[in-house]
N, C-alpha and C positions, 0 to 999 in steps of 0.2 A: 690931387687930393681926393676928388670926386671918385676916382677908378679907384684908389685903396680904399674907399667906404664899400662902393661895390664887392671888391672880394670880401672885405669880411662880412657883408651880410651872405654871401653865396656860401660861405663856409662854415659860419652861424647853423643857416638851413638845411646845410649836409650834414651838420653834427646833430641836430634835432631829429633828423631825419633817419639816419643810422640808430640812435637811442631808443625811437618810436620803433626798429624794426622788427619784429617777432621772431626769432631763433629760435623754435620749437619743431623743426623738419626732425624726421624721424628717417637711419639708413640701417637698413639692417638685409641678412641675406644668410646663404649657408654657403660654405667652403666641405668642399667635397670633394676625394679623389677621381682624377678624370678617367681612369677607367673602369672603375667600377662603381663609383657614386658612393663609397663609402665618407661620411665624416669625419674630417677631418679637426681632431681637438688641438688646442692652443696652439693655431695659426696665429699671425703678427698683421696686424691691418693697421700698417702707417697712414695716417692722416697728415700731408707735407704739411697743409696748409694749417695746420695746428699745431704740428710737430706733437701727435702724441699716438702712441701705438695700443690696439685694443686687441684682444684677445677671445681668441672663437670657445665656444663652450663644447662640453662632451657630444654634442650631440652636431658641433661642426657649426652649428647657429651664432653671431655674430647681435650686436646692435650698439648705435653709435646716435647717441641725443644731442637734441641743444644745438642743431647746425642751422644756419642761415642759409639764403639763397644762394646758391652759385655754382662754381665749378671746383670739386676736390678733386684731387691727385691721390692716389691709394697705392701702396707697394706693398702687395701681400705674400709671405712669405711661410713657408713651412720645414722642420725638420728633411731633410735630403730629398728637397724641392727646387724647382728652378723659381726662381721670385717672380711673380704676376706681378705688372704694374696696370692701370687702367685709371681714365679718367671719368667722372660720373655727374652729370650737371643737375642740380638737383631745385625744383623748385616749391615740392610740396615731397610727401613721405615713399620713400621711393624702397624698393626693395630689391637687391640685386645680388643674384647667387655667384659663387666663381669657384672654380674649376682648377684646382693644381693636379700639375704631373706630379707623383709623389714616389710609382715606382717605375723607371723609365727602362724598358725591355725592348731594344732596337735593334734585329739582327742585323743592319744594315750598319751598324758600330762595328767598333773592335771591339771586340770580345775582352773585359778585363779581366782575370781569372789568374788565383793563386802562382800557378807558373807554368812554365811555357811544355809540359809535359801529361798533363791533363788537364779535361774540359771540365768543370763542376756544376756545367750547368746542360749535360747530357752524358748519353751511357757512350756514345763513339768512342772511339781511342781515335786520338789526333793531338798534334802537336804545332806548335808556334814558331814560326821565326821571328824574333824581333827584328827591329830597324836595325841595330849593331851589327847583328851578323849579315842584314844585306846589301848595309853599307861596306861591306868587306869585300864584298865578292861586287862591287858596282861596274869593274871592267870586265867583268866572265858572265857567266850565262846563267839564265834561270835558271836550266838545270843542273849546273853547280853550287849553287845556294843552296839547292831542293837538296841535293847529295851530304847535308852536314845533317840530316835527318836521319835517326835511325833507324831503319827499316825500308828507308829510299837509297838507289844508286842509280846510276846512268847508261842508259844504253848510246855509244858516242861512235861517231861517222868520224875519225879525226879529231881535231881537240875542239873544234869551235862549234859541230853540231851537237847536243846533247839532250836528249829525249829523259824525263825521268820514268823512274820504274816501282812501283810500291808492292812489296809482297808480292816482286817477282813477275810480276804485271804492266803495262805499257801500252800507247795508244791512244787506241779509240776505249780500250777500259779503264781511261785516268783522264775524267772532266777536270779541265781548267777553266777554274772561271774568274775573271778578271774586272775586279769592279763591279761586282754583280751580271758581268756578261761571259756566258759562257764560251770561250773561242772557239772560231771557225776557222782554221786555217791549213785545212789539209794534212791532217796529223796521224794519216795513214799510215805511210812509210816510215822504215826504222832511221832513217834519215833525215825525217823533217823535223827540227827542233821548233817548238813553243817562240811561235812569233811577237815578243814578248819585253820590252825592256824593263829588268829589273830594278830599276831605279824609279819608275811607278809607283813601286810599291814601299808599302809601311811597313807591311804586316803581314805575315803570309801563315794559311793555317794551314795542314794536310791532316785530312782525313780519309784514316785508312780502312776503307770498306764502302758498299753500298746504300748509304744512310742519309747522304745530302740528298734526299728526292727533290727538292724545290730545284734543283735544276737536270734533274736527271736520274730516270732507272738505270739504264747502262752503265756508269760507271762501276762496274763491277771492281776495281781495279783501288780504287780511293779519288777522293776530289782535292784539287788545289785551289783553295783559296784566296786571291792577292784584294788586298784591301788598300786604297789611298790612303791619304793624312786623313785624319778626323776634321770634321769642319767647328769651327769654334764661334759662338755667336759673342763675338767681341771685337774691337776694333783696333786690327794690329796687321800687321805684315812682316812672313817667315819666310823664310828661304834655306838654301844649300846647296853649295858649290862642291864640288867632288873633283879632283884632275888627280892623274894614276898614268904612272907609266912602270912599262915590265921590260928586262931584259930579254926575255925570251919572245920573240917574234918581233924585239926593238920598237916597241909602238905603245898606246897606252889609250885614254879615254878622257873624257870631259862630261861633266855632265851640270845642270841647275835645274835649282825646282823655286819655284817662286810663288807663292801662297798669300792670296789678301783677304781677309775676312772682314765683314763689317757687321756689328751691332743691331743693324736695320735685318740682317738674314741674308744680304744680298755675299757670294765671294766667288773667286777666282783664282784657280788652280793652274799651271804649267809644269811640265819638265822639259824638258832639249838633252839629249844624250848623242855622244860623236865618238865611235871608237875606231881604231887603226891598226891596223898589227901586220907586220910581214911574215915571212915564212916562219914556224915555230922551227927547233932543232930539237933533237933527241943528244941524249952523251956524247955519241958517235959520228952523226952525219945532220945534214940539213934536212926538212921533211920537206920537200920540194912542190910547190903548188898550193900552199898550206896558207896563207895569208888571208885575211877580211877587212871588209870595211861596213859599217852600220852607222846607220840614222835614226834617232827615233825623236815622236814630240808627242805628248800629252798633255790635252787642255778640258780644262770646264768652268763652265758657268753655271751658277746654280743661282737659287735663294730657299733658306732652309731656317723656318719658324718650325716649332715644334708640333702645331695642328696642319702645316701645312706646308709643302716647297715643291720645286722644279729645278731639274737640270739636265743640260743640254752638253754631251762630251765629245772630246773628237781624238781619236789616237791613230800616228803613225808610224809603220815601223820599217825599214828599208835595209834590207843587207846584200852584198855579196859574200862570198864564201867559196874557196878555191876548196876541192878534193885533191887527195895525195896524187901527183902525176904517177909515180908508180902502180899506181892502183886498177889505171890501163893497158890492159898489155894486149902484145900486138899478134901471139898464136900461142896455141897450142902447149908447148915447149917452153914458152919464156913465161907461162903461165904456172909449170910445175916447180922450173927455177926460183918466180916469186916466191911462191909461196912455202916453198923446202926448203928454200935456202937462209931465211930468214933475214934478208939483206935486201933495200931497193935495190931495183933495177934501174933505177933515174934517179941521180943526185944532182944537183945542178948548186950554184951557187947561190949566194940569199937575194932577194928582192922582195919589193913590197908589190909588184904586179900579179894580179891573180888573173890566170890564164885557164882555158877550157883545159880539163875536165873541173865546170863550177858549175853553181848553182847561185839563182838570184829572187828573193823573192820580198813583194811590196804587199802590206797590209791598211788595211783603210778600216777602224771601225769610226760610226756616230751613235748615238746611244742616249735615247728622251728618256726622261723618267721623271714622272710624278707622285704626289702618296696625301693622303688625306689622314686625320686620325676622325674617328668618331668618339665621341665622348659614351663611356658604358659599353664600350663593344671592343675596339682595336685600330690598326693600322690597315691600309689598304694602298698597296702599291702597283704603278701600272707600270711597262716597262716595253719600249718599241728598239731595238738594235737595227742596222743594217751593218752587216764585214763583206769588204772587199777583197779577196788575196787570190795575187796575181802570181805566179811560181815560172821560172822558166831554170831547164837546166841542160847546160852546153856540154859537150860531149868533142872530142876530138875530130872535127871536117876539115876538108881541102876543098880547094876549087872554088867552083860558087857560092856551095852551103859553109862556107870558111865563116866565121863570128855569128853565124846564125842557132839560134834556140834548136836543139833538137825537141825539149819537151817545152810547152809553152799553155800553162792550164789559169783560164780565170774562174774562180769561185764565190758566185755570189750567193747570200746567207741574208733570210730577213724572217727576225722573229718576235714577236709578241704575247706578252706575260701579264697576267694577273697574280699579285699574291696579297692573301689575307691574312694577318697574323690576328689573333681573337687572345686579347689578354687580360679580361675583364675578370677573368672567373678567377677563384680563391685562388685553388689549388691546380686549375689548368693551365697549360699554354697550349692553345690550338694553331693548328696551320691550314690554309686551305687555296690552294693556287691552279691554275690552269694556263696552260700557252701551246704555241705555235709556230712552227716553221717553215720555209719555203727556201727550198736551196737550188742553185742555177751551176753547172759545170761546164764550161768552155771553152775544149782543147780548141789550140789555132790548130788550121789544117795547113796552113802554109809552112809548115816547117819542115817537111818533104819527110820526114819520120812519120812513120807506123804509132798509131795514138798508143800510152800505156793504159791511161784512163780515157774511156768514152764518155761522147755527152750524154749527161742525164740531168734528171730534176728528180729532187727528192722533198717528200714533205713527210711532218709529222704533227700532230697533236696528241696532248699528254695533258694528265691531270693528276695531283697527287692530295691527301691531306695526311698529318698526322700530328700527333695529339704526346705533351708532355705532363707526368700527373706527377705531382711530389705532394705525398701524403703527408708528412712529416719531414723532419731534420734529418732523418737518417735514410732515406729511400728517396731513390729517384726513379720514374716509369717511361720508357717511351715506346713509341710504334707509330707506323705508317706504312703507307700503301701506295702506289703509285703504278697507272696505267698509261702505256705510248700506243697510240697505232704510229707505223711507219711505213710509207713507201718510196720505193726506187725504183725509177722508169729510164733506161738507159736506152740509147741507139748504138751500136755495135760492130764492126765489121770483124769477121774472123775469117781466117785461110777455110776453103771449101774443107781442105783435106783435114785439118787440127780439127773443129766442127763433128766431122764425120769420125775421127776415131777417137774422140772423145765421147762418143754416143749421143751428143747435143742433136743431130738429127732425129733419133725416137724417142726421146725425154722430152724434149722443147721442141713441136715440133709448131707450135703454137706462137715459138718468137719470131719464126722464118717470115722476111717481110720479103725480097726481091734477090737473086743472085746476078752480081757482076762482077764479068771475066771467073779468077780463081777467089776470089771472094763473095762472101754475101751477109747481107745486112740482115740484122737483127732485132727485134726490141724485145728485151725482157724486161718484164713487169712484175716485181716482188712485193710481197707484201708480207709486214711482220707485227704480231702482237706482244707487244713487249710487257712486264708483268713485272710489279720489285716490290719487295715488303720487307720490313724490319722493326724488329722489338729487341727489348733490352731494359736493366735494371743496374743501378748501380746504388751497394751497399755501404754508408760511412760507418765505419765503426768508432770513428774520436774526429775529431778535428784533424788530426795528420794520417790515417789510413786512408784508405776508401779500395773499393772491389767494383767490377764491372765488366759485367758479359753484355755482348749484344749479337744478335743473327740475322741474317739477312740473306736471301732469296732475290736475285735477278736475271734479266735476260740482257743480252747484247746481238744486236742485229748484225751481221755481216757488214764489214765498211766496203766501199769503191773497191778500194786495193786487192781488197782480198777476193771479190767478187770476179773484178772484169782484167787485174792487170796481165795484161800480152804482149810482152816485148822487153826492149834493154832501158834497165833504168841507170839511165845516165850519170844519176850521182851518188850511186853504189858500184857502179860498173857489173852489173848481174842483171842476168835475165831473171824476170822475173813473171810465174802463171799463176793465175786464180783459179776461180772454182764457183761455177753458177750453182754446182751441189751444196755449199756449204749452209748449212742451217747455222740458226738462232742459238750462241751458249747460254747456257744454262748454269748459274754459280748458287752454291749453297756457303755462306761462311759463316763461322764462329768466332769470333771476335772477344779477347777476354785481357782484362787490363787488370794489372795490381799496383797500386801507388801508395809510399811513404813519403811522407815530410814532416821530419822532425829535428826540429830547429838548426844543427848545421847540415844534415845530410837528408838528400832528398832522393829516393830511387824509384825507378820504374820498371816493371815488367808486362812484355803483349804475347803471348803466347795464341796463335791462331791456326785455323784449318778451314782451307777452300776446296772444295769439289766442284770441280766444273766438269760439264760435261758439252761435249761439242768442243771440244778446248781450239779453236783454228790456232796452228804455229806455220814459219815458213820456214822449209826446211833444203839442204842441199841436196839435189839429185844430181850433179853431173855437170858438163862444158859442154856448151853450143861455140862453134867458130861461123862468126857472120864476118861480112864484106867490111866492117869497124872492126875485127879482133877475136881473141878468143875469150870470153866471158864464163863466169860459173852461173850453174840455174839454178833457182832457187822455185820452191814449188809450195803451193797454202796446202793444209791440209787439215783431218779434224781426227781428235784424237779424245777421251776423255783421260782427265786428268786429276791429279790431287798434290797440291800442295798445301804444306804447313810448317811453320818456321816458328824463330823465338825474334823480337827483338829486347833489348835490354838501355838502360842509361842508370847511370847513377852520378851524382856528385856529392862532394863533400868540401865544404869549407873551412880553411883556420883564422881564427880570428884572436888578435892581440889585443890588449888594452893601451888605448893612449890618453893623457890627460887630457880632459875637455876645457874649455876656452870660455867656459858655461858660469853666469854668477853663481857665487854660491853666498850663502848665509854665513858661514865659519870662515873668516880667514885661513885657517888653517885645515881646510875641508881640501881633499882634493877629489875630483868630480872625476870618472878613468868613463870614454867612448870605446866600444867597441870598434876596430877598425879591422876589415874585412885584409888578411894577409897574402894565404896562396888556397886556391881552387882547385880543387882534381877531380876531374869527370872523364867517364871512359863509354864508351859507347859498342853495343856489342849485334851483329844480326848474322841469324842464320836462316835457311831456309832451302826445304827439301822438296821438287819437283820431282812426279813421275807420272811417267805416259803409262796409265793402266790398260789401256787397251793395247798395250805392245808391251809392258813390262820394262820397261826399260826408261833411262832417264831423260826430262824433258829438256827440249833445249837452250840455250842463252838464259840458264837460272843464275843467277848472281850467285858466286863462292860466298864460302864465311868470311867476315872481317871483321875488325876491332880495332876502334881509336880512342886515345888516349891523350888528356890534355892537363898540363901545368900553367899556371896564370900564376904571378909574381905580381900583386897588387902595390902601384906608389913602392914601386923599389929605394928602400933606404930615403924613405921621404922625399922625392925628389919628384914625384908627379909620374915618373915612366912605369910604366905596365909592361911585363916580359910574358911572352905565351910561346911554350915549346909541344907541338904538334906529333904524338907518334900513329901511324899507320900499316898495319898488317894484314894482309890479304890472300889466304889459304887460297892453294889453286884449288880449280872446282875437277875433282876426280869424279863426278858424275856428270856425265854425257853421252851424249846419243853416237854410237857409229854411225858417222857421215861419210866417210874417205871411199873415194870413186878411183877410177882407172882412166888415164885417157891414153888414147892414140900418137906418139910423139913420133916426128921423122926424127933418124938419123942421118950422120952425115954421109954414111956408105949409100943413103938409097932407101934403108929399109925402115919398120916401124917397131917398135918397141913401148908397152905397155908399161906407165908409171904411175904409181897411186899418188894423188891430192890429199897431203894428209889436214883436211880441213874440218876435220871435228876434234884434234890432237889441244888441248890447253892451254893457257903460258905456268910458269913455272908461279909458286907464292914470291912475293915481293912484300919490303918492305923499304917506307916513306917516312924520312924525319924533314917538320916542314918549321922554322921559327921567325916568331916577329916580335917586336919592339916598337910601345906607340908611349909618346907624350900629349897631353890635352892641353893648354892656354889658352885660357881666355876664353874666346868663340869657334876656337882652331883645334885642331887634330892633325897630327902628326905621327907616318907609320910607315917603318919598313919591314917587309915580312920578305921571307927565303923559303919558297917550297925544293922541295924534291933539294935537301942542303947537299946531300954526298954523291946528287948525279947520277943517280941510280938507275942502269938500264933494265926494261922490264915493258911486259906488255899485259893488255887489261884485256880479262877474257869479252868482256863486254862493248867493245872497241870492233867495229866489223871492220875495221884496217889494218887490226892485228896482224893478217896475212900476210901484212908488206913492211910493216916499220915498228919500233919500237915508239913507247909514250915520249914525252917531249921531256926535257933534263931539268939541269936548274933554272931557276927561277927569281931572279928579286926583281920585287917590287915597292914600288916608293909611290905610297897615296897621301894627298893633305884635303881634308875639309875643314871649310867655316859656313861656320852657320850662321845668318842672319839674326 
């Protein structure tokens, strides 16, 4: 009885006590946009602990009376704002500003933008792939994805290697940058495809021209963009499983992506991808030696608050890849046969073993990145990469050197980035960044092969800004400027005699380090200043027009390849020479975009002209037979040049009405949805290369072509989607005279001269390719049929055209579900 007198006096004294307490605190403050400190008017400033919401004044200023001591909870919010929450312990009159994001400008996002045909928030002409279309292509290669592009096509080693090409361009004039890192993977030769698993990616942009400077003046060519999943500050976990298998080469893919995000900022990114395939087949025959296998795995760790995050990634990519066996050949004579006759020389039956002549190559990147914002100024990003890529590629030996690498090159890459993006100002978007490079080359010498690439180390530093001004609603402004030094410091051995009638002894006599036996060593020491600028404006005339030119001025350095290669590259089967003369191109382009969207039809047009001058191509000069075979040479060379082409897309869609499901008011009211029916989109590029300093046409330009597509939306209600595929590819009648003469024995004894007709076309072809996809639930469900009537035909852009025809029909059967 005693203890219950006690609490009610204790509870008495706590009630006395609360009554006596003075509630007179005073909280007030100003809400203000975080990047330019403008005030922000009726924001929401929840009060939990009161449950009542007060509202900011014109001038962003807030005030909140009558509070007592302690600790409130505030969730303030803004029109197309991310909601602030903060806690704020108050014991006498306190006063506290707060900061929302209000317009959030992150180029490190996906870019969300009207549609995937223009950018409207620059003058570039560039284009989008969404995730749909790269979840289609998840068994095949980047640069088959790239190739649904208009104005991209592929330059392909066989079917598994595929290099893209933009406006006719390729290389080292087409940055890939992959997650904000730009690849380093030996991307010299016309056979080294983008070490790259597409299933990485979300989002991929291509931009076509010289205008990404943040990572790069050289790309003269256009930049590719691949973008992850967006990160989400919420607390949930995504995923997506992909399994695909194709009849053609009997083998198929797996792939998963597993995504956790949390609340706190903190998530966690993977993919795993596993492909397999045996020899592809043409109509005809098997393509013998043609089969692959690939590994790849992407992961990150990050934490990502909007004033502030880090992340640490790690990506792997690991393939083999067999070359056509035919593609080696053993003199002279079986060399005219391949290539005249238009038939392998070596058919052998199918298997999933890939045997020398292949090629294998492992890539390693890691990738820090950090970013602060400041309040009133912008974002500030730092960014430290290391890439590993290691290439080895097998060539036909006996003996001892049997399974052993003829080429065998490790390339290490380390580089570091500053970038500022400045988005405080009205009307501006500024950029301003600077970085560096440090690259390491590592032929092995034990592979008893003559090096193609020598060791060297190459460094660069570069800095670029530039500046985006929209005056108005109707104008957009851009420009920038961007400066490289570059150097390459190689060590070198060349035959005494090649050296000396190449006139490398009175030109460079300054590289000559020591002579041994019939060789001697070398260093050249280059050095280049590289230069790039681009402006441009683009005009809206309504909501669905818009115009846009842009110009751009660049240089591109000399790569490895073209500088120092001396010998057989193994996984082209061709000799192939450089050129320590070759200077720094020079590209002038014009770049002009026209776009319409008007409610069901949306088109575009790019009409462009590039001047380059130094233009480096490799070109055929003739057959060397060495102690492996008889091989074609292929030789660099510089030539000025000009091209300029069209590309084109249009689409148009029909739409029905179907009753909606939607309350309505009237009983007798019927509510009609539009429901999207069938889509037709065609896609159109051309493009005209010529060598001005010879008059004559340049070489490996991609022919004209044109594709055309039908989509049958929810056929007859039923959920299934039907898409019929046409494809037309005019042969390219402009080409350079290549065709050489060689030396053939005959069988009486004697020799006789026959021409190589290896600059001769393939013939126009054309490709009907159709699929058929259901959606439920979390799943997807599709079979598609390329190449349906088996059509033989060869692709002038294909350097194996000389030996086999492209691969036949095709089904394949993919299912994803998604998390």
């Amino acid at each position: 009885m005693f203890t219950k007198h006690l609490v009610a006096i204790a509870l008495l004294i706590s009630f006395c006590y609360s009554n006596a307490q003075t509630c007179d605190i005073t909280l007030k403050g100003k809400i203000t946009d975080f990047h330019d400190a403008q005030p922000l008017e009726l924001a929401q400033i929840y009060v939990v602990q009161l449950q009542k919401t007060y509202i900011s004044k014109a001038d962003g200023t807030y005030e909140i009376n009558g509070l007592c001591s302690g600790t409130y909870d505030l969730s303030v919010s803004h029109y197309d704002c991310d909601t602030k929450k903060l806690s704020v312990q108050l014991e006498a009159d306190k006063i506290v500003d707060i900061k929302l994001e209000h317009h959030i400008s992150d180029l490190d996002e996906v870019r969300v933008i009207a549609d995937v045909h223009d950018n409207h928030s620059s003058t570039q002409s560039s284009t989008r792939i969404k995730s749909e279309t790269i979840e289609k292509f998840s068994g095949a290669s980047l640069g088959d994805a790239l190739a649904t592009v208009q104005g991209v096509t592929s330059l392909k080693t066989g079917n598994s290697v595929v290099k893209p090409v933009i406006h006719g361009l390729y290389g080292s004039r087409v940055a890939i940058v992959n997650d904000g890192l730009r690849q380093q993977d030996q991307e010299w030769g016309v056979e080294h495809a983008p070490n790259i698993d597409v299933n990485s990616a979300n989002n991929i942009e291509v931009i076509k021209g010289a205008s990404a400077l943040r990572y790069g003046g050289d790309a003269i060519g256009g930049t590719i963009v691949i973008e992850p999943s967006r990160v989400i500050s919420k607390d949930t976990l995504m995923g997506r499983a992909i399994l695909q298998g194709q009849t053609n080469g009997r083998g198929g893919s797996a792939t998963a992506t597993v995504n956790n995000y949390r609340n706190s900022g903190w998530y966690q990114q993977a993919t795993l991808t596993y492909k397999r395939l045996g020899d592809f087949e043409s109509p005809d025959y098997i393509l013998s030696n043609t089969g692959s296998e690939t590994a790849a795995f992407n992961a990150a760790l990050g934490f990502k608050k909007f004033e502030y995050g880090a992340s640490l990634k790690y990506s792997f990519y690991d393939t083999e890849i067999g070359i056509l066996r035919a593609s080696h050949i053993g003199n002279a004579a079986d060399l005219v046969t391949s290539i005249n006759s238009g038939q392998p020389t070596i058919i052998n039956d199918f298997t999933y073993d890939v045997d020398a002549p292949k090629q294998a190559v492992q890539h390693h990147g890691i990738q820090f990145n950090t970013y602060r914002r400041f309040a009133g100024l912008g974002k500030l990003d730092v960014d430290y990469a290391f890439q590993f890529n290691n290439r080895k590629e097998f060539d036909i030996r006996r003996g001892d050197n049997a399974g052993r690498a003829s080429l065998d090159i490790d390339l290490q890459t380390h580089t570091i980035a500053g970038h500022l993006l400045i988005d405080s100002l009205e009307d501006f978007t500024v950029q301003i960044g600077t970085d560096a490079m440090y690259q390491l080359n590592s032929p092995d010498a034990a592979t008893g092969v003559r090096r193609l690439i020598p060791d060297y180390t190459a460094y660069r530093l570069g800095g670029f800004t530039s500046a985006l001004y929209e005056p108005n609603e109707k104008w957009i402004l851009d420009a920038g400027v961007r400066f490289d030094y570059y150097q390459i410091d190689a060590d070198k051995f060349y035959l005494q005699s090649r050296w000396e009638d190449l006139g490398y002894d009175t030109q460079y006599p300054q590289f000559e380090v020591n002579e041994q036996g019939n060789q001697i060593l070398t260093n050249p020491v280059l050095d280049y200043n590289l230069l790039a600028f681009t402006a441009g404006a683009k005009y809206f005339f309504s909501d669905h027009y818009d115009l846009g030119i842009n110009l751009s001025a660049a240089n591109r350095a000399p790569n490895p390849s073209e500088l120092f290669s001396d010998g057989l590259h193994h996984a082209l089967a061709t000799i192939e020479l450089g050129s320590l003369d070759l200077e720094k191109e020079q590209s002038f382009k014009i770049n002009t975009n026209f776009h319409v969207q008007e409610g069901k039809f949306d088109f575009e047009v790019n009409p462009y002209l590039n001047r380059v001058q130094n233009f480096i191509q490799l070109i055929p000069t003739g057959v060397e037979t060495t102690n492996r075979g008889a091989f074609p040479v292929f030789e660099y060379e510089q030539v000025n040049a000009l091209l300029y082409g069209i590309d084109a897309h249009a689409t148009y869609d029909f739409y029905t009405r179907k009753p909606s499901k939607e309350m309505k008011s009237n009983p007798n009211e019927i509510i009609y949805n539009l429901k999207k029916l069938i889509s037709l989109s065609t896609s159109f590029s051309y493009i005209h290369g010529t060598d001005t300093s010879n008059d004559q046409a340049l070489i490996d330009m991609p022919p004209v072509q044109i594709q055309n597509d039908v989509i049958w939306h929810d056929v007859a209600d039923t959920g299934i989607n039907f898409q019929l595929t046409h494809q037309y590819v005019w042969q390219q009648n402009r080409f350079p005279d290549n065709d050489y003469e060689v030396l053939v024995p005959l069988d009486d004894g004697t020799f006789e001269n026959r021409t190589v007709q290896i600059s001769q076309t393939p013939e126009a072809y054309s490709l009907w390719n159709a699929g058929i996809s259901y959606a439920f639930a979390k799943a997807k469900l599709s079979i598609t049929s390329n190449n349906i009537f088996n059509t033989s035909y060869r692709n002038y852009l294909n350097r194996q055209r000389f030996y086999a025809d492209e691969v036949g029909r095709d089904i394949q059967v993919q299912f994803i579900y998604n998390l």
